[in-house]
PyMOL Python script that loads the backbone (N, CA, C, O; Angstrom):
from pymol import cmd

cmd.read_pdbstr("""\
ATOM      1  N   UNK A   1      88.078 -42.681  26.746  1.00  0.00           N
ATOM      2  CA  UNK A   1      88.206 -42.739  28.174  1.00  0.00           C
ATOM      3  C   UNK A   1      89.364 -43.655  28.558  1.00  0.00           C
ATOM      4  O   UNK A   1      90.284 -43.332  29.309  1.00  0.00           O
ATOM      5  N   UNK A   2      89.209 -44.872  27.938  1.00  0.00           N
ATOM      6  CA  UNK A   2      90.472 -46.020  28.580  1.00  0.00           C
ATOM      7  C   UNK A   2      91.797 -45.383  27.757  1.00  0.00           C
ATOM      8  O   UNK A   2      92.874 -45.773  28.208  1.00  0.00           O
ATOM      9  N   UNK A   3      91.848 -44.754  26.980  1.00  0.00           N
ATOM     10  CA  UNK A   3      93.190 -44.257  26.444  1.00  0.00           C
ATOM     11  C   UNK A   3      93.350 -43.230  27.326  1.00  0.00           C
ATOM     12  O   UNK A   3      94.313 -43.485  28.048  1.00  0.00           O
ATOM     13  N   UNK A   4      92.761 -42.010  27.642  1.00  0.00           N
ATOM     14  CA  UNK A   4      92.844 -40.891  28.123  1.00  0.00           C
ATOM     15  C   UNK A   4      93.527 -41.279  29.545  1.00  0.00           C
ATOM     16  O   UNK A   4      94.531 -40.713  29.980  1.00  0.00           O
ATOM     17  N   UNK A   5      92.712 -42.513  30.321  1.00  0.00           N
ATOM     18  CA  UNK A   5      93.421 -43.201  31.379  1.00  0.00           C
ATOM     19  C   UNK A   5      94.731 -44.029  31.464  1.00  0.00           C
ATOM     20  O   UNK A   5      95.635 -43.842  32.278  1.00  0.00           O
ATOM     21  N   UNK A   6      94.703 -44.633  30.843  1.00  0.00           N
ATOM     22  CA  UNK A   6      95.487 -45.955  30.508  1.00  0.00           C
ATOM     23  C   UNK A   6      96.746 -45.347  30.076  1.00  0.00           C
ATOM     24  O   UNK A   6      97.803 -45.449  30.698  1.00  0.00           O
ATOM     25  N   UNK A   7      96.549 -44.589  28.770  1.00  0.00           N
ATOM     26  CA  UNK A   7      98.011 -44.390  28.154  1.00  0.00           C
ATOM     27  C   UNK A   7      98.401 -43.152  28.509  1.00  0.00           C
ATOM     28  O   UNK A   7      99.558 -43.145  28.929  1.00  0.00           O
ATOM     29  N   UNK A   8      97.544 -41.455  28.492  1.00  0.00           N
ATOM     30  CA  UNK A   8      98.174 -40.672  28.918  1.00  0.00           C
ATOM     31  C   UNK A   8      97.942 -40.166  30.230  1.00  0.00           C
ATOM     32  O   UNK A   8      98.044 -39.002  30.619  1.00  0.00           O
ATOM     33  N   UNK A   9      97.503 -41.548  31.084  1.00  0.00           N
ATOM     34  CA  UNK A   9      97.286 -40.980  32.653  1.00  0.00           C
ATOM     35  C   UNK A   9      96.333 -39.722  33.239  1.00  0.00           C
ATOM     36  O   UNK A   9      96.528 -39.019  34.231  1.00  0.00           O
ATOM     37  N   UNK A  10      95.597 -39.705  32.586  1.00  0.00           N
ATOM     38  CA  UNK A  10      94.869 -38.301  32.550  1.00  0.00           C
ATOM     39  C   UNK A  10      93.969 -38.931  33.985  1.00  0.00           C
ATOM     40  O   UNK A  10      93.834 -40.140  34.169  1.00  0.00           O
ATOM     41  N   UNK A  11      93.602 -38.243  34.596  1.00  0.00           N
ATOM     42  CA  UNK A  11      92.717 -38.083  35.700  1.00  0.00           C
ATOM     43  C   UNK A  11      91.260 -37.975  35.533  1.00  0.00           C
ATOM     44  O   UNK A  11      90.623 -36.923  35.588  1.00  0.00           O
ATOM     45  N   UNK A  12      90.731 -39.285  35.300  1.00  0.00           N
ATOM     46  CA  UNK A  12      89.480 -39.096  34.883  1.00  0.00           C
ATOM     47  C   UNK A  12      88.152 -39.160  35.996  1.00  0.00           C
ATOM     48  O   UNK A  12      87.023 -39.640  35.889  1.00  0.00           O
ATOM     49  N   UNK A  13      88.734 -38.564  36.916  1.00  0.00           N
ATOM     50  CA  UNK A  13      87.937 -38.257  37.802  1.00  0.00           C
ATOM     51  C   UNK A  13      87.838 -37.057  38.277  1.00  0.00           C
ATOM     52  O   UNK A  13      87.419 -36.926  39.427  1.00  0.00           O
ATOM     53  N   UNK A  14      88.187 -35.949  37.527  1.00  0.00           N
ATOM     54  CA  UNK A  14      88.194 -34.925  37.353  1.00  0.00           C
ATOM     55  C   UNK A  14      87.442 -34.414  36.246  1.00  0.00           C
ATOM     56  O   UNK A  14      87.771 -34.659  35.086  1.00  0.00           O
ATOM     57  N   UNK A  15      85.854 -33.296  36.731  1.00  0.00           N
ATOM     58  CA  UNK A  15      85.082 -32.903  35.941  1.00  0.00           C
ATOM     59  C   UNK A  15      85.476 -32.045  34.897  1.00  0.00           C
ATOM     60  O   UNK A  15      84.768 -31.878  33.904  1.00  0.00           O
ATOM     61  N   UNK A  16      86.654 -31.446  35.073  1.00  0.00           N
ATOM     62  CA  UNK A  16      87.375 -30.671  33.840  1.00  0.00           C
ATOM     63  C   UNK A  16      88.314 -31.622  32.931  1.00  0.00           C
ATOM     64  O   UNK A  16      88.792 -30.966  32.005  1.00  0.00           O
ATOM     65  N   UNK A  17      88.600 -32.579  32.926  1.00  0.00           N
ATOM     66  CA  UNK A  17      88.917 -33.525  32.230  1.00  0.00           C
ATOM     67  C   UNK A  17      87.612 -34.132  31.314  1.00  0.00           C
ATOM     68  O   UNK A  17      87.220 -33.921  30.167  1.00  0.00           O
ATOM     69  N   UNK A  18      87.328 -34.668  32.007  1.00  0.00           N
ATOM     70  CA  UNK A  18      85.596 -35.159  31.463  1.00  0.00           C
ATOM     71  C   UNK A  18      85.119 -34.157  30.359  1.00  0.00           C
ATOM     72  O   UNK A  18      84.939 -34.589  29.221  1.00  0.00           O
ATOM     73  N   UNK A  19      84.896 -32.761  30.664  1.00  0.00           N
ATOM     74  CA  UNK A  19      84.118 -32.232  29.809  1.00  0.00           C
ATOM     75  C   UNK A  19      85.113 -31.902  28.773  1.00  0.00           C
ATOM     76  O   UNK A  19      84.534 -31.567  27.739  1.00  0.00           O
ATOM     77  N   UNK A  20      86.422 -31.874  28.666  1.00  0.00           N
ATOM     78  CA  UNK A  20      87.174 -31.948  27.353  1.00  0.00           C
ATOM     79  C   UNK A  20      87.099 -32.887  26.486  1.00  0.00           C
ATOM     80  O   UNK A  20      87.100 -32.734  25.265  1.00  0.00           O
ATOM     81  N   UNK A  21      86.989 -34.556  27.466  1.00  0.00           N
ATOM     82  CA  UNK A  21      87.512 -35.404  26.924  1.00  0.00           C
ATOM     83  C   UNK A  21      85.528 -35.712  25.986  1.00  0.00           C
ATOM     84  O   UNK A  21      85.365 -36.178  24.858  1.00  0.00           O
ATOM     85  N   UNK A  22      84.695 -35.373  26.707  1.00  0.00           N
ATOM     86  CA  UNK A  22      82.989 -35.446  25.999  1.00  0.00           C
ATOM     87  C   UNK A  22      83.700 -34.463  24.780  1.00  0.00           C
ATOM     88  O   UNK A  22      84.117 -34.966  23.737  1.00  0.00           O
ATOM     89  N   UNK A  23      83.780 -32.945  25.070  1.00  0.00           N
ATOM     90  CA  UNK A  23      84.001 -32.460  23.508  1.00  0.00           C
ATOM     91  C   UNK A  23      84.410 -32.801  22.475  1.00  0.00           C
ATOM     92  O   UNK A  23      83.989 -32.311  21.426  1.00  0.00           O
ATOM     93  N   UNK A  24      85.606 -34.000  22.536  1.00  0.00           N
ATOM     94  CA  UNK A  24      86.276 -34.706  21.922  1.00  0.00           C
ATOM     95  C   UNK A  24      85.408 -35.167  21.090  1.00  0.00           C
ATOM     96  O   UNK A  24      85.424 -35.286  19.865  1.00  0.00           O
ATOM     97  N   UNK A  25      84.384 -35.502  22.158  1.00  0.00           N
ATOM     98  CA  UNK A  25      83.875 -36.647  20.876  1.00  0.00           C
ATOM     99  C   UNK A  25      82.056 -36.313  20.215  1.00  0.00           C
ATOM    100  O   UNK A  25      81.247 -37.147  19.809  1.00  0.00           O
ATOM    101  N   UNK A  26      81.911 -34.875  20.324  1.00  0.00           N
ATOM    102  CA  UNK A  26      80.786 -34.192  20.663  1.00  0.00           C
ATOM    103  C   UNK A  26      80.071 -33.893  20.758  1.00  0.00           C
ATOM    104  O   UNK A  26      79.151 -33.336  20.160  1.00  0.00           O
ATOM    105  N   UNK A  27      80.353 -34.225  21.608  1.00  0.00           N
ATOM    106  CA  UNK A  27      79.190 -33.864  23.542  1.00  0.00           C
ATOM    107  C   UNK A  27      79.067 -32.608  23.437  1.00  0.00           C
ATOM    108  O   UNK A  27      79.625 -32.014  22.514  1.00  0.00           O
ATOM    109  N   UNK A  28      78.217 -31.878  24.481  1.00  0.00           N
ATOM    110  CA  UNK A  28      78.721 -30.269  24.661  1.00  0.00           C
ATOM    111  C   UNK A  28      78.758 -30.080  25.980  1.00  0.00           C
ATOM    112  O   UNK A  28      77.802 -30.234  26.741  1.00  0.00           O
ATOM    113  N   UNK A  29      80.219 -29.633  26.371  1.00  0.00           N
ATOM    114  CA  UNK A  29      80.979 -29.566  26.972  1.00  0.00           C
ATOM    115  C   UNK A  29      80.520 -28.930  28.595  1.00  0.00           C
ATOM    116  O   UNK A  29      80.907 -29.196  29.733  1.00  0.00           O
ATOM    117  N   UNK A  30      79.579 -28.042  28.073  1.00  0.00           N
ATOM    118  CA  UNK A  30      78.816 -27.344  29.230  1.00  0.00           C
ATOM    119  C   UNK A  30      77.667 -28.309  30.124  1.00  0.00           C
ATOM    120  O   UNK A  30      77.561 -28.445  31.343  1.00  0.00           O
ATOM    121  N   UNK A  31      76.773 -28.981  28.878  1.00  0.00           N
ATOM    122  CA  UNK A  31      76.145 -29.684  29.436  1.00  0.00           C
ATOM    123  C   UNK A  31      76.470 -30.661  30.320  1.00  0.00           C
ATOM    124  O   UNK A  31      75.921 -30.718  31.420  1.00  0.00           O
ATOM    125  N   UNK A  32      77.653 -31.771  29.822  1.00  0.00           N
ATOM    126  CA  UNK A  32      78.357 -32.455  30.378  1.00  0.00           C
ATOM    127  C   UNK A  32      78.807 -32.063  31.504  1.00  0.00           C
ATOM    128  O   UNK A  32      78.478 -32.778  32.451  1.00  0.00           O
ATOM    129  N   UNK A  33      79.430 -31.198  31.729  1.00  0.00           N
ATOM    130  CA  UNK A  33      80.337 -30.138  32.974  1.00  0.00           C
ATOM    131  C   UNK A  33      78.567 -30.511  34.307  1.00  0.00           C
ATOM    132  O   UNK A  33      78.635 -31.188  35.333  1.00  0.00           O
ATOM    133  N   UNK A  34      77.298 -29.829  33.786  1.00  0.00           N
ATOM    134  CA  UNK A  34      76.568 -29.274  34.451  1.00  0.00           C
ATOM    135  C   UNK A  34      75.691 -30.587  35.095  1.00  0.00           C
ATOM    136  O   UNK A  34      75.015 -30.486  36.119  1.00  0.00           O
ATOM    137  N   UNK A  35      75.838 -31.904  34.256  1.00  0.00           N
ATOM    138  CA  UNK A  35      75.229 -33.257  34.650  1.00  0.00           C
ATOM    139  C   UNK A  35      75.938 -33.764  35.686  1.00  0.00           C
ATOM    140  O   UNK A  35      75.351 -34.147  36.698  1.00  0.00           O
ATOM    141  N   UNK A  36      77.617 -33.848  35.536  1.00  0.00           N
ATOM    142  CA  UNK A  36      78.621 -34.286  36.097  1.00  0.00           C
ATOM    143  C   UNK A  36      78.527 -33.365  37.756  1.00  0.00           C
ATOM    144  O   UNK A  36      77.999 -33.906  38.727  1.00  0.00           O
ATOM    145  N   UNK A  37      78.975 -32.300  37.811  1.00  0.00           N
ATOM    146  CA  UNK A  37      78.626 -31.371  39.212  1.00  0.00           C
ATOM    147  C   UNK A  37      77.376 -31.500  39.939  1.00  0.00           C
ATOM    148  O   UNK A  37      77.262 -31.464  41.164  1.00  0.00           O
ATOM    149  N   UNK A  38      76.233 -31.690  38.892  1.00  0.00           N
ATOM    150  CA  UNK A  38      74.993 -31.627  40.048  1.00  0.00           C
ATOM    151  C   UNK A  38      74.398 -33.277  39.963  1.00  0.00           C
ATOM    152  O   UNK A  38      73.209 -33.487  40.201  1.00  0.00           O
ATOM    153  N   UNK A  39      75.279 -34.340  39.627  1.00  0.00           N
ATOM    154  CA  UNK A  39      75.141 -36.000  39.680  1.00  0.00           C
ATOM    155  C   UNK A  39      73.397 -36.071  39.028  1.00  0.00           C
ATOM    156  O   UNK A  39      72.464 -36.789  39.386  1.00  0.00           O
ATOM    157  N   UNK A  40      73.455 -35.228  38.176  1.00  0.00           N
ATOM    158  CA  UNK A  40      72.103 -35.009  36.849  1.00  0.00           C
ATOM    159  C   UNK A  40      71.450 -36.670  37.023  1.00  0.00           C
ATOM    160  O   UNK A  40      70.264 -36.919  37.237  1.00  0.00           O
ATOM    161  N   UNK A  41      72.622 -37.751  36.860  1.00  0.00           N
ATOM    162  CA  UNK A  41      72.004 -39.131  36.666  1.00  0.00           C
ATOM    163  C   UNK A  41      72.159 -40.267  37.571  1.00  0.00           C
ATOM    164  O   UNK A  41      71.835 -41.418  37.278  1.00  0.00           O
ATOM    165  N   UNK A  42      72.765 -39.827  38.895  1.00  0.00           N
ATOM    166  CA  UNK A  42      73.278 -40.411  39.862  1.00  0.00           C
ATOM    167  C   UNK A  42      71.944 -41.710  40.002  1.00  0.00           C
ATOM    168  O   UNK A  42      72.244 -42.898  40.117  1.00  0.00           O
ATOM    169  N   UNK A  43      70.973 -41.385  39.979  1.00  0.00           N
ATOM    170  CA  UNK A  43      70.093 -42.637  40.729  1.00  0.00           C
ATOM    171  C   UNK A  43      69.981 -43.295  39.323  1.00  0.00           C
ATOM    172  O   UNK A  43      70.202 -44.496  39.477  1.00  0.00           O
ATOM    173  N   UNK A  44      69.750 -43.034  38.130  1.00  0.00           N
ATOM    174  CA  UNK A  44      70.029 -44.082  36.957  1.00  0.00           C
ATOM    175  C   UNK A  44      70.685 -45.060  37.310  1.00  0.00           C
ATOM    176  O   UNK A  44      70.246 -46.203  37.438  1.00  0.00           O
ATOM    177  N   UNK A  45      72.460 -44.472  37.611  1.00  0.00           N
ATOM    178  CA  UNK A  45      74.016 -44.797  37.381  1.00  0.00           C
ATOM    179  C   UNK A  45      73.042 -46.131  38.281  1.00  0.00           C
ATOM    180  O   UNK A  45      72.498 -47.034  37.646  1.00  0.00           O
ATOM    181  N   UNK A  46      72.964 -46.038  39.794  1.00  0.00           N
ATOM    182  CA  UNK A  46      72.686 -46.789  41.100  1.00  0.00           C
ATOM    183  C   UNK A  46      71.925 -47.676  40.927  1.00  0.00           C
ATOM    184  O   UNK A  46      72.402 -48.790  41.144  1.00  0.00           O
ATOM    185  N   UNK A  47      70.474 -47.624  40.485  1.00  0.00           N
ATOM    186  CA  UNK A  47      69.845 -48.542  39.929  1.00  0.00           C
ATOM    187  C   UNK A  47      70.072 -49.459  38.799  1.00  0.00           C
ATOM    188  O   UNK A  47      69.523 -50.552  38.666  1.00  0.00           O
ATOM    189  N   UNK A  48      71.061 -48.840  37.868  1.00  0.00           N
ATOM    190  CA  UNK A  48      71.932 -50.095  36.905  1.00  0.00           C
ATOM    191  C   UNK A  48      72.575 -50.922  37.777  1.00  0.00           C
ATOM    192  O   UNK A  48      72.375 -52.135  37.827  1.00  0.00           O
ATOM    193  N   UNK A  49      73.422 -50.255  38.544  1.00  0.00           N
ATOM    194  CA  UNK A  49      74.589 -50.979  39.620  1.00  0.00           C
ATOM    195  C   UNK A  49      73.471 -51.847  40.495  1.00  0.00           C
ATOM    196  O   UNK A  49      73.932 -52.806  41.113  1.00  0.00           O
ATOM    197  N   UNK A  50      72.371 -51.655  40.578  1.00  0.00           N
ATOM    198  CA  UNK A  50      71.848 -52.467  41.557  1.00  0.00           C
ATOM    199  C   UNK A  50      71.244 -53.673  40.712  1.00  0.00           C
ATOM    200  O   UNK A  50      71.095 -54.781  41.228  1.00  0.00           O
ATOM    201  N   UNK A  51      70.911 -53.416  39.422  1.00  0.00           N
ATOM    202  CA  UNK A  51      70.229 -54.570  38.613  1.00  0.00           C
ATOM    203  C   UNK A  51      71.491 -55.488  38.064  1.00  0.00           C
ATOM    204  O   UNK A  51      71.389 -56.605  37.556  1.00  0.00           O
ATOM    205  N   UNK A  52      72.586 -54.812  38.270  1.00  0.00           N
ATOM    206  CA  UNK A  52      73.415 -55.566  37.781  1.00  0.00           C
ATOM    207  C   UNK A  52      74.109 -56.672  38.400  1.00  0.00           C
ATOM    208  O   UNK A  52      74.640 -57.676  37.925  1.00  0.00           O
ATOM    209  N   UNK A  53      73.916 -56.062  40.056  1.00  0.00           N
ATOM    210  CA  UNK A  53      73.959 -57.066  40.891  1.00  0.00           C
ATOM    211  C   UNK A  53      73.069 -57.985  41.175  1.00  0.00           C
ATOM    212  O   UNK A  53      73.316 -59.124  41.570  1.00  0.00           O
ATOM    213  N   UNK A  54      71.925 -57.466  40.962  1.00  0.00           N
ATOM    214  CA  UNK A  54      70.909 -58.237  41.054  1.00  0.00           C
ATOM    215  C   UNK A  54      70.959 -59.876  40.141  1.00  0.00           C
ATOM    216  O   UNK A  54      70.681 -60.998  40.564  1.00  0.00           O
ATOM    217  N   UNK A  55      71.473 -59.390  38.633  1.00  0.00           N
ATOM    218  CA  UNK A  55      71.793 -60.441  37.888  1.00  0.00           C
ATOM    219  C   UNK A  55      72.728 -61.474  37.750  1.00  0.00           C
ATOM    220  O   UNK A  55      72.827 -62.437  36.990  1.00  0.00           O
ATOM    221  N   UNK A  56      73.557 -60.915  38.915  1.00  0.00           N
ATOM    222  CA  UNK A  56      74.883 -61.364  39.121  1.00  0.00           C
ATOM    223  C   UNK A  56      76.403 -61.340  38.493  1.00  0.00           C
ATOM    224  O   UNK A  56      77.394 -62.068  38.441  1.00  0.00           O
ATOM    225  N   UNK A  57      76.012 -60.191  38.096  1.00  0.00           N
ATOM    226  CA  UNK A  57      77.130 -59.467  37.012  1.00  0.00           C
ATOM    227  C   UNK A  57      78.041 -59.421  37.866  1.00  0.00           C
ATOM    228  O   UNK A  57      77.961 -58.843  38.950  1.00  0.00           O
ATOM    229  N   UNK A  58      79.177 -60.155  37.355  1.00  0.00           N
ATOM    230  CA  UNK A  58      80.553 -59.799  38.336  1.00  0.00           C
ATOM    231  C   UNK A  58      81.636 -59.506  37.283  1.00  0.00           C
ATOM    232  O   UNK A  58      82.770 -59.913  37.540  1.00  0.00           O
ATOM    233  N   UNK A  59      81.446 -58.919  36.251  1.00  0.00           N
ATOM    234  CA  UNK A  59      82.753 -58.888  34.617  1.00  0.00           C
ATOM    235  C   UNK A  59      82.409 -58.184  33.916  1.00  0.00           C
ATOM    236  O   UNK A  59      81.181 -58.172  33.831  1.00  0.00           O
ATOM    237  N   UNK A  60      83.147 -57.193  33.001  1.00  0.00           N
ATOM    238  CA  UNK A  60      82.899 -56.485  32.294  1.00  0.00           C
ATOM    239  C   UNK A  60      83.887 -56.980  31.294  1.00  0.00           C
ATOM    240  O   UNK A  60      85.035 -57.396  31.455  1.00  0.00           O
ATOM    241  N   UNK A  61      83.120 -56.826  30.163  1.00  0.00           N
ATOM    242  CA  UNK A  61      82.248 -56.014  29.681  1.00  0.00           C
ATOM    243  C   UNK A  61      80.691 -57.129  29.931  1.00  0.00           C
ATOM    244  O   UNK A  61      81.053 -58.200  29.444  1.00  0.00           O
ATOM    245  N   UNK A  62      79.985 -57.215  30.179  1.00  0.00           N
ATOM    246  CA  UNK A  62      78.512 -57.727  30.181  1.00  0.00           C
ATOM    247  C   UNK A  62      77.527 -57.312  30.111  1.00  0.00           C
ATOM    248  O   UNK A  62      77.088 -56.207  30.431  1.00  0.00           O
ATOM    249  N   UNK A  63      76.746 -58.799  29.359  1.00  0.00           N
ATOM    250  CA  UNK A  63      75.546 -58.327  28.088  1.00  0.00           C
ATOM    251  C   UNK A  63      74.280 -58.810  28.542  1.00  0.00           C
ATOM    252  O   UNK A  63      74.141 -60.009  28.304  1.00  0.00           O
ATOM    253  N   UNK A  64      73.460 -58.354  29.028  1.00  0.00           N
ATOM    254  CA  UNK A  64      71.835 -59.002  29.008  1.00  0.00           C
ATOM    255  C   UNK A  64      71.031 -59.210  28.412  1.00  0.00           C
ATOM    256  O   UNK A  64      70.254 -58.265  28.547  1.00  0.00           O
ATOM    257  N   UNK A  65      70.602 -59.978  27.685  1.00  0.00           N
ATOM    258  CA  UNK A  65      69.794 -60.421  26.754  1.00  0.00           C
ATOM    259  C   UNK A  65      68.914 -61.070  27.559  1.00  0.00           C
ATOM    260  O   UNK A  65      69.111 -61.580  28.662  1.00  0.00           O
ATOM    261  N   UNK A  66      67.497 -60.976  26.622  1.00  0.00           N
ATOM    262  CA  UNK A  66      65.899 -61.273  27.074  1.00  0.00           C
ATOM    263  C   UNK A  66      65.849 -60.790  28.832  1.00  0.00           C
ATOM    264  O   UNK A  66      65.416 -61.413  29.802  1.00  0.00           O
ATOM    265  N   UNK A  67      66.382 -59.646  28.748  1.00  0.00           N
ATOM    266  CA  UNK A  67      65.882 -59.332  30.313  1.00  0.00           C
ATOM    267  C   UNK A  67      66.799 -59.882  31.748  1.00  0.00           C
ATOM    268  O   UNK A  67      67.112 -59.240  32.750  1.00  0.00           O
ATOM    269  N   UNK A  68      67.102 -61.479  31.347  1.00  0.00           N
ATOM    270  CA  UNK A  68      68.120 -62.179  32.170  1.00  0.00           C
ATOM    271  C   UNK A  68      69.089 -62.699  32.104  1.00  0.00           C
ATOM    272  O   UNK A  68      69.740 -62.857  33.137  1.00  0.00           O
ATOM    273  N   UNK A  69      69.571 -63.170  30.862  1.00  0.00           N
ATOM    274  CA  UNK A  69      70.617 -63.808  30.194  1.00  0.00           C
ATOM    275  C   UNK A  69      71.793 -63.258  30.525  1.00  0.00           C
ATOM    276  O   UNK A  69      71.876 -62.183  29.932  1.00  0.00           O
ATOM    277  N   UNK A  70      73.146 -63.552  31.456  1.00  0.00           N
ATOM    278  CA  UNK A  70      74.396 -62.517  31.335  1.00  0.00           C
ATOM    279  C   UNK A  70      75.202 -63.323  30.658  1.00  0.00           C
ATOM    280  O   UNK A  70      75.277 -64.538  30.847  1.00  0.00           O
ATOM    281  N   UNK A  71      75.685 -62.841  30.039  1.00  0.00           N
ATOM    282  CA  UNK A  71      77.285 -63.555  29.476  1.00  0.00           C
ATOM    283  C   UNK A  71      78.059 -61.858  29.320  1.00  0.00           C
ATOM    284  O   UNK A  71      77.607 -60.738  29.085  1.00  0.00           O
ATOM    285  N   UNK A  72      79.557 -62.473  29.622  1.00  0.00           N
ATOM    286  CA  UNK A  72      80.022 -61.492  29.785  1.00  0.00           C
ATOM    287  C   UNK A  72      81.343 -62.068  29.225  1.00  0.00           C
ATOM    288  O   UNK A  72      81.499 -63.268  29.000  1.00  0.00           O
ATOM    289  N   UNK A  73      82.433 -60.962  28.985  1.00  0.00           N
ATOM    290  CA  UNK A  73      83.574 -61.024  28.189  1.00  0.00           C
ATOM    291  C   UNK A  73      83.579 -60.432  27.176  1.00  0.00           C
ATOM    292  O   UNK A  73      82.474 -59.898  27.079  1.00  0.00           O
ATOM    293  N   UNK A  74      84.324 -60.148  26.141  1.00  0.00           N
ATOM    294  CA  UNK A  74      84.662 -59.566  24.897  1.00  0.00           C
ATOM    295  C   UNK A  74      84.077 -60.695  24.064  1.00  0.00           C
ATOM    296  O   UNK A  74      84.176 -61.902  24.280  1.00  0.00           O
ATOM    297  N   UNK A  75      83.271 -59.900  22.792  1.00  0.00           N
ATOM    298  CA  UNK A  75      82.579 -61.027  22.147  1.00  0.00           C
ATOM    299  C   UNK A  75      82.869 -60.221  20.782  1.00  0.00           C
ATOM    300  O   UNK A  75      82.890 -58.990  20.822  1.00  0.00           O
ATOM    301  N   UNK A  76      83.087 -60.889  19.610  1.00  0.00           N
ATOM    302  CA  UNK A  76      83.079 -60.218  18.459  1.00  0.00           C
ATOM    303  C   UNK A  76      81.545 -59.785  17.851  1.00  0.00           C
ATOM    304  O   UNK A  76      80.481 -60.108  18.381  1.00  0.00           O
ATOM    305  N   UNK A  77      81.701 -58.936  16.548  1.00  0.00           N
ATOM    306  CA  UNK A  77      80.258 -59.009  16.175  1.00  0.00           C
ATOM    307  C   UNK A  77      79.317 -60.127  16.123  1.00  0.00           C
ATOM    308  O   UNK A  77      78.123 -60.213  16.411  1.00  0.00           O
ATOM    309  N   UNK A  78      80.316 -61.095  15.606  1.00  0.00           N
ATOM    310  CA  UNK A  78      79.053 -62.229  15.145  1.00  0.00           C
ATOM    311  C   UNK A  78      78.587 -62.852  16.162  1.00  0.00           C
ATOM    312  O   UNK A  78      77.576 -63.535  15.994  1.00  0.00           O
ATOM    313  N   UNK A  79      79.160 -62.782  17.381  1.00  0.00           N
ATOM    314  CA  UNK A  79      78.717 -63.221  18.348  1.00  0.00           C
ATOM    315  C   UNK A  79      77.890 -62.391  19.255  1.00  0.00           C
ATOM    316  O   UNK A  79      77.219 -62.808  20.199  1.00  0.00           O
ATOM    317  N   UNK A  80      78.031 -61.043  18.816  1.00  0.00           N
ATOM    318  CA  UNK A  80      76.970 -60.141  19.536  1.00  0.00           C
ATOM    319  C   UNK A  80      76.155 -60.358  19.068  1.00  0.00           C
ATOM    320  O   UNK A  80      75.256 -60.442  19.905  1.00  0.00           O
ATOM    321  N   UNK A  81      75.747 -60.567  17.956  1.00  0.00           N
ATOM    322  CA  UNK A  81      74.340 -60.299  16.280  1.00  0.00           C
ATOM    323  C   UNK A  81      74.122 -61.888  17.402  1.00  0.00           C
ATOM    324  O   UNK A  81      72.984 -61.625  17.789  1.00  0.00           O
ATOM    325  N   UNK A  82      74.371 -62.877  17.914  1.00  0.00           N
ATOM    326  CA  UNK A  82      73.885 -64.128  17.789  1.00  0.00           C
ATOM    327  C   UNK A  82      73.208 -64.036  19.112  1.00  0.00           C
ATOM    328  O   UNK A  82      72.117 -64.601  19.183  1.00  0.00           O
ATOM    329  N   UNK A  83      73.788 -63.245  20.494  1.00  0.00           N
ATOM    330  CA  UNK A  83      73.014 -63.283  21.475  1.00  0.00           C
ATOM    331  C   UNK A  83      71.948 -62.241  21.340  1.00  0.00           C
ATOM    332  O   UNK A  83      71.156 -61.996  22.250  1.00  0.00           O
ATOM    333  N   UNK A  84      71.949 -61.644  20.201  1.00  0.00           N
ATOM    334  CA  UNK A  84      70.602 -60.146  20.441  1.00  0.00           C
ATOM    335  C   UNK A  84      69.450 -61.123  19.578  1.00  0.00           C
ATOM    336  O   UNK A  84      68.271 -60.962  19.892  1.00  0.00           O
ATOM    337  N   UNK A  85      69.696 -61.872  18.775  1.00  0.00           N
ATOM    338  CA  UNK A  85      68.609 -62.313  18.220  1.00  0.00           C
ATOM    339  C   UNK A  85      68.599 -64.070  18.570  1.00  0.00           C
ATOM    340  O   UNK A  85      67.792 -64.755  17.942  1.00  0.00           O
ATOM    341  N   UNK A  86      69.492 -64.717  19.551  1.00  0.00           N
ATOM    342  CA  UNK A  86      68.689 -65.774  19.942  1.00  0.00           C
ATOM    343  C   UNK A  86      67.492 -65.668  20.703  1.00  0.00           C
ATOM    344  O   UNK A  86      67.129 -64.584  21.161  1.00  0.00           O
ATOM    345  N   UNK A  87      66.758 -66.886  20.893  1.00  0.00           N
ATOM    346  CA  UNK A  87      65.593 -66.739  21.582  1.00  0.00           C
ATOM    347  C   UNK A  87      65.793 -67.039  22.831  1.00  0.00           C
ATOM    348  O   UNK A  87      64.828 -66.813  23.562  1.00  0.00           O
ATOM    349  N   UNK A  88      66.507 -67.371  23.206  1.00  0.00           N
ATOM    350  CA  UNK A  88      66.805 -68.007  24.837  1.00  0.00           C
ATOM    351  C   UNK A  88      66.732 -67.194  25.803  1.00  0.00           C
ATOM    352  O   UNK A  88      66.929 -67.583  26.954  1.00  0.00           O
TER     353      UNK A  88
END
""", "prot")
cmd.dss("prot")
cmd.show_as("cartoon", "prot")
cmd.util.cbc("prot")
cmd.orient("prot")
């Protein structure tokens, strides 16, 4: 997705883009096409966006651990492996 955007400018807000760029990696292409047109997951998408505010997520990439915990930024493995299994 961030290459498809980023480097060859592709329009990724376009549902015929999308379902090429899912085949790519594969998805199936129809299904994708048929989630995307009829917003299949729209109140999921909304209710993340709302818990995320809720937590006070203001950065991406960000991680929740035990339910409340955010830290956010680019973290390497060992530092992912360290917030999934601290106890805090």
């Amino acid at each position: 997705m961030y290459r498809a955007f980023f480097e060859r400018g592709e329009d990724i807000g376009c549902v015929d883009i999308l379902a090429v760029l899912g085949r790519e990696i594969g998805l199936d292409a129809g299904a994708l096409r048929l989630a995307l047109e009829t917003r299949k997951f729209e109140a999921e998408v909304v209710a993340d966006e709302d818990r995320a505010q809720s937590l006070g997520v203001r950065a991406v990439p960000a991680y929740v651990t035990h339910g409340q915990r955010v830290v956010t930024g680019v973290r390497n493995l060992a530092e992912l492996m360290a917030l999934l299994t601290s106890s805090e």
